[in-house]
C-alpha positions, 0 to 999 in steps of 0.5 A: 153649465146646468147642473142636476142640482138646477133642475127643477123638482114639482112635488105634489101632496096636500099632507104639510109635513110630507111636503115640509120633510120632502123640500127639506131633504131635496134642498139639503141635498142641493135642489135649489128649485123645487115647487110645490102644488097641493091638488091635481089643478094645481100640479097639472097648472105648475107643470104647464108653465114651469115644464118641471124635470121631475114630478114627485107625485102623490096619489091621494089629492083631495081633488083628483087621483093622482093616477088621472094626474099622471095621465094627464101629465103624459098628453104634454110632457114625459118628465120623471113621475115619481108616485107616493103612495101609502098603497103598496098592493102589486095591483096599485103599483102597476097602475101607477106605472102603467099611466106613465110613472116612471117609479112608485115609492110607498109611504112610509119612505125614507127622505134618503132614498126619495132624492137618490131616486130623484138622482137616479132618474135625471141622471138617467135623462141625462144618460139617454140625452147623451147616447142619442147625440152619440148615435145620430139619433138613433133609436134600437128596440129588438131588431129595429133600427131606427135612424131618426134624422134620415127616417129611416128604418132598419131590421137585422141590417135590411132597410124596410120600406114604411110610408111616412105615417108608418114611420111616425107611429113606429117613431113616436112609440119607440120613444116612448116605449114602455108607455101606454099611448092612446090612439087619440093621442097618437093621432094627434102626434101623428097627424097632427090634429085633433080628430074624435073619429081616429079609432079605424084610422090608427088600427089599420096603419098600425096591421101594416106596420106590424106586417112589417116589422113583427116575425108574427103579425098575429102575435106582435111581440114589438107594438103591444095593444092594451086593451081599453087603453091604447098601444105600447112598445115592448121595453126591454127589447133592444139589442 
């Protein structure tokens, strides 16, 4: 049976004494799989063939930021991304995570508390992996229920009738709630095709959705724009 500590762990820095502390603290600790890369190409490479299950991530590389990393992380994997920094400004952290990290720890750190958080986020996968098996595979965010195997969509006990499409973006935000997904990559998730022509598309399926599913379409409180950037499922919402 897999344990946490056969979990494999991609650390990214192109600084050799932060990379040495890091790999010593997590095999100690008892990670027996950790890589390691030294520029966003190589991070982005290391991620494609060897699907890591956490990412730590450092956001100085010589050759990308590791802001445009993460973002290009989340177009095919939702892995834990754990960002080192030796920024620490409020401003710089909620960039970070609103590009789809998962936590911000600023240097200096304590090797420690890196692996504690490393812990916390893939016991927090394994936690989430349990509860849908326990749930049929259902997702609660407000006062929806999503019913995933029967495609079926729950308000406060009412079913909702939502087309198809409807459903598909309603599923694939809720999922990934908390996160900022583009309307090109959820056209893509959606529809299944790349399409540069999407934009009237994707708004016009998600005014109807929110005529659904939202007390006040005009002020959504569940399916949030963010502006430049794409849509957002409120986290923290569910019952």
């Amino acid at each position: 049976m897999e344990s946490v500590y056969d979990k494999r762990i991609l650390l990214v820095d192109d600084e050799p004494d932060i990379t040495s502390l890091v790999e010593t603290a997590l095999r100690k600790e008892g990670f027996r799989c950790v890589d390691m890369a030294f520029t966003g190409k190589e991070a982005l490479a290391a991620c494609k063939e060897n699907a890591p299950d956490v990412v730590i991530l450092d956001i100085m590389l010589p050759d990308m930021d590791g802001i445009e990393v993460c973002r290009a992380i989340r177009e095919f994997s939702y892995c834990p991304v754990l960002f080192l920094s030796a920024r620490n400004d409020d401003v710089d952290k909620i960039l970070g995570l609103s590009s789809g990290g998962d936590d911000y720890i600023t240097k200096p750190f304590s090797p420690k508390e890196l692996v504690f958080r490393v812990k916390a986020q893939l016991r927090r996968l394994e936690y989430n992996k349990t509860a849908e098996a326990a749930a049929g595979r259902r997702i609660r965010v407000g006062g929806l229920e999503i019913d995933v195997d029967g495609s079926r969509v729950y308000q406060d006990g009412r079913e909702l009738g939502l087309t198809a499409r409807e459903f598909g973006i309603l599923l694939y935000l809720a999922e990934n709630a908390g996160k900022i997904i583009s309307k090109d990559r959820l056209y893509e998730q959606v529809w299944g095709e790349l399409s540069a022509v999407c934009d009237n598309t994707i708004m016009v399926h998600i005014r109807h959705l929110r005529e659904k599913i939202e007390k006040d379409p005009s002020r959504p409180a569940l399916i949030l724009t963010v502006k430049g950037l794409g849509y957002r499922m409120a986290a923290g919402t569910g019952k």
